[in-house]
C-alpha positions in Angstrom: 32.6 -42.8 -74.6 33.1 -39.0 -74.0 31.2 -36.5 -75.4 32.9 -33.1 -77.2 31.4 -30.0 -75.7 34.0 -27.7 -77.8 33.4 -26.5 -80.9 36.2 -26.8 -83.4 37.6 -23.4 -83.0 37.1 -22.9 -79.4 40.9 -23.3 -79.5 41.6 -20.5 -81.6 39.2 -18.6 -79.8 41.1 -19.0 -76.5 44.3 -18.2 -78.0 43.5 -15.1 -79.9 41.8 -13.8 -77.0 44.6 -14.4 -74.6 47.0 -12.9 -77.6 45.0 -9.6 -77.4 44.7 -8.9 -73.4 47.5 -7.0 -73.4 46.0 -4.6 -75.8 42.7 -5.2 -73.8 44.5 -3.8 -70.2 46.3 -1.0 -72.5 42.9 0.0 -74.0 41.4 0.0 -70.8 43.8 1.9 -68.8 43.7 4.5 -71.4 39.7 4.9 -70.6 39.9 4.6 -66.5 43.2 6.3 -66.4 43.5 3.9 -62.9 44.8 0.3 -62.6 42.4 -1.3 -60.7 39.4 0.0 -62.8 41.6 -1.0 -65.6 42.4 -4.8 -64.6 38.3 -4.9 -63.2 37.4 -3.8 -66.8 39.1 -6.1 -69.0 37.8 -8.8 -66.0 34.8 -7.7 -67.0 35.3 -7.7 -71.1 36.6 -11.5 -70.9 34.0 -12.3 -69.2 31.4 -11.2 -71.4 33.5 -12.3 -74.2 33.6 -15.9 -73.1 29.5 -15.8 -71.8 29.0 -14.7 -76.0 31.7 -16.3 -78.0 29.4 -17.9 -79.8 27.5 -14.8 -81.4 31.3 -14.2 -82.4 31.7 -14.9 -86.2 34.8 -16.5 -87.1 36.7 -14.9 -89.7 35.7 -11.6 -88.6 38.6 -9.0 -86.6 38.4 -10.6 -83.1 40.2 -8.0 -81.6 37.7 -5.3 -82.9 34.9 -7.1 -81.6 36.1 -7.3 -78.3 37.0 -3.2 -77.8 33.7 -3.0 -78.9 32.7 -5.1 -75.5 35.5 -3.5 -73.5 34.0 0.0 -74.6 30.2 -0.6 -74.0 31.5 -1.8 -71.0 32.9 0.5 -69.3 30.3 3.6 -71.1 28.0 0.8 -68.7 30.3 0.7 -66.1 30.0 5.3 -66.2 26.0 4.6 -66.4 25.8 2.9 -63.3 28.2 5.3 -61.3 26.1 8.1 -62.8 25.7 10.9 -60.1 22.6 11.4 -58.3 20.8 14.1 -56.5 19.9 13.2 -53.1 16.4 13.3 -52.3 16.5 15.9 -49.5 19.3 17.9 -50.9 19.0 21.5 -51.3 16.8 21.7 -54.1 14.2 19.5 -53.3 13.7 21.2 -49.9 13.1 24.6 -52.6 11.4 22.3 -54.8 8.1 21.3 -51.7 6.3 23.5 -49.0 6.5 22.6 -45.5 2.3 20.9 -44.5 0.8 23.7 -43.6 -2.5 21.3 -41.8 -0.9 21.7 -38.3 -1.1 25.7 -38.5 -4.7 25.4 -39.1 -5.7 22.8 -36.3 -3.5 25.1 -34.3 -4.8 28.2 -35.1 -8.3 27.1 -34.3 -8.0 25.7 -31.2 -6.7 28.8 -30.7 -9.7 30.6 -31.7 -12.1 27.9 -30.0 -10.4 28.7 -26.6 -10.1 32.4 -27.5 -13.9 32.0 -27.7 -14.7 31.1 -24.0 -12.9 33.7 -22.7 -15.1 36.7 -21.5 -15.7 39.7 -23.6 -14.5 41.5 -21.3 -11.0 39.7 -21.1 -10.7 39.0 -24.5 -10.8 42.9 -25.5 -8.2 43.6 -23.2 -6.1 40.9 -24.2 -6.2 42.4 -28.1 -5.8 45.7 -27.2 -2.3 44.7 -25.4 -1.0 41.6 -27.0 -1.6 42.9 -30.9 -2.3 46.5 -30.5 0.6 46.8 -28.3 -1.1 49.5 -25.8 -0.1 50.3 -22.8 -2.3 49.3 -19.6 -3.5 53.0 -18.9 -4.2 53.4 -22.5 -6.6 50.7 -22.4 -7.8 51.6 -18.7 -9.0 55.0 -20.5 -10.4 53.4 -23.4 -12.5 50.9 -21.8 -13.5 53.0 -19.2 -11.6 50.9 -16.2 -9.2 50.9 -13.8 -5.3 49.8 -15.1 -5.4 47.4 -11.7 -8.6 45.9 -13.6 -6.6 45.8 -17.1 -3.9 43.7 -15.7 -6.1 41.4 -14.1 -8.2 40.7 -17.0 -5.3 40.2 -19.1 -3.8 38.1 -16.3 -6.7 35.9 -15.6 -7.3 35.6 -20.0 -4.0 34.3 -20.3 -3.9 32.1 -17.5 -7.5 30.9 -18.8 -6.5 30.3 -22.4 -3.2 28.2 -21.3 -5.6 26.2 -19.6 -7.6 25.5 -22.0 -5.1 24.9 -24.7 -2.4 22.6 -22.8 -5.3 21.0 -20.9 -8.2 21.2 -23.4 -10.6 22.0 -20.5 -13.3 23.6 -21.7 -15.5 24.5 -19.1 -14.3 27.6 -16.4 -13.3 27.0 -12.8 -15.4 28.4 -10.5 -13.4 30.8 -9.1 -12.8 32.3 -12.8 -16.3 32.8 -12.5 -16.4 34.0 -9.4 -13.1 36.3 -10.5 -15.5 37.2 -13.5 -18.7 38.5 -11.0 -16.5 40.5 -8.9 -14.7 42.4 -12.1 -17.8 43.3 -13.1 -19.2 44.2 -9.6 -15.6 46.5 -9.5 -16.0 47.7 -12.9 -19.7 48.9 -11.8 -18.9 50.5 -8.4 -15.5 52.5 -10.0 -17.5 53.5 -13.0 -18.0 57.2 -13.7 -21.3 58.7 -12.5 -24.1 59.1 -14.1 -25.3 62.5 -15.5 -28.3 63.4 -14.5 
């Protein structure tokens, strides 16, 4: 004994629906305006008309019901080509501001090594890196030689790329030993006292 599984007008079903797939691919061409969109679209329609032929009432305009699924179809089909903006397109990059956390931790280990440096070197070092004076400009305004300016200068950059690319923090001795004999210079070329 075999069981049914059709329903009495599955038949009908079949054949009206295989009547109107010309008018299907037509209607559908007519949306895509491309044949392989077209063909994949009433693919697509069948498909859905076959999974839900049975929320189809008979009796009702087949043909209508199914443009209706070829329709919301493809307007489904548009929704999931939908264009998208990249995430790191343009107007995102305009849209955020670049960390600024690394500046800071840069700038003050900058400042911590700036620090260590002698007052001596670090006034010289301002006065010609971001005041832009020339050496015998400086000489005359601190009161020094412009052999002395360059040395200080010399001896605080060399000191503060130390101390940023190596982190040491503590001077060599010979800086120190450089530092005692700057002042000792700075002392014996000094102007005389007035008396």
């Amino acid at each position: 004994m075999t069981i049914e599984t059709s329903t009495p007008n599955e038949g009908d079903f079949h054949e009206q629906l295989t009547a109107i797939l010309p008018r299907l691919r037509i209607y559908a061409l007519s949306l895509t305006r491309n044949r392989d969109s077209a063909d994949d679209l009433v693919h697509d329609t069948v498909i859905k008309a076959l999974a839900g032929r049975n929320s189809f009432q008979p009796g009702t305009n087949l043909a209508a019901w199914l443009f209706r699924i070829q329709r919301n179809e493809f307007i489904s089909g548009l929704r999931r080509l939908r264009p998208t903006v990249p995430v790191d397109s343009a107007i995102a990059e305009t849209l955020s501001h670049p960390p600024h956390q690394e500046s800071g931790l840069i700038m003050r280990e900058f400042l911590g090594a700036f620090s260590k440096l002698a007052s001596t070197q670090r006034e010289a070092l301002l006065l010609a890196v971001v005041e832009g004076l020339p050496y015998e400009v400086i000489a005359s305004h601190t009161g020094v030689s412009v052999g002395t300016v360059k040395s200080r200068i010399s001896r605080a950059r060399d000191l503060l790329e130390r101390l940023l690319v190596e982190g040491d923090s503590r001077p060599h001795p010979t800086e120190l030993v450089e530092l005692d004999q700057d002042a000792d210079y700075d002392t014996a070329h000094s102007a005389p006292a007035s008396t």
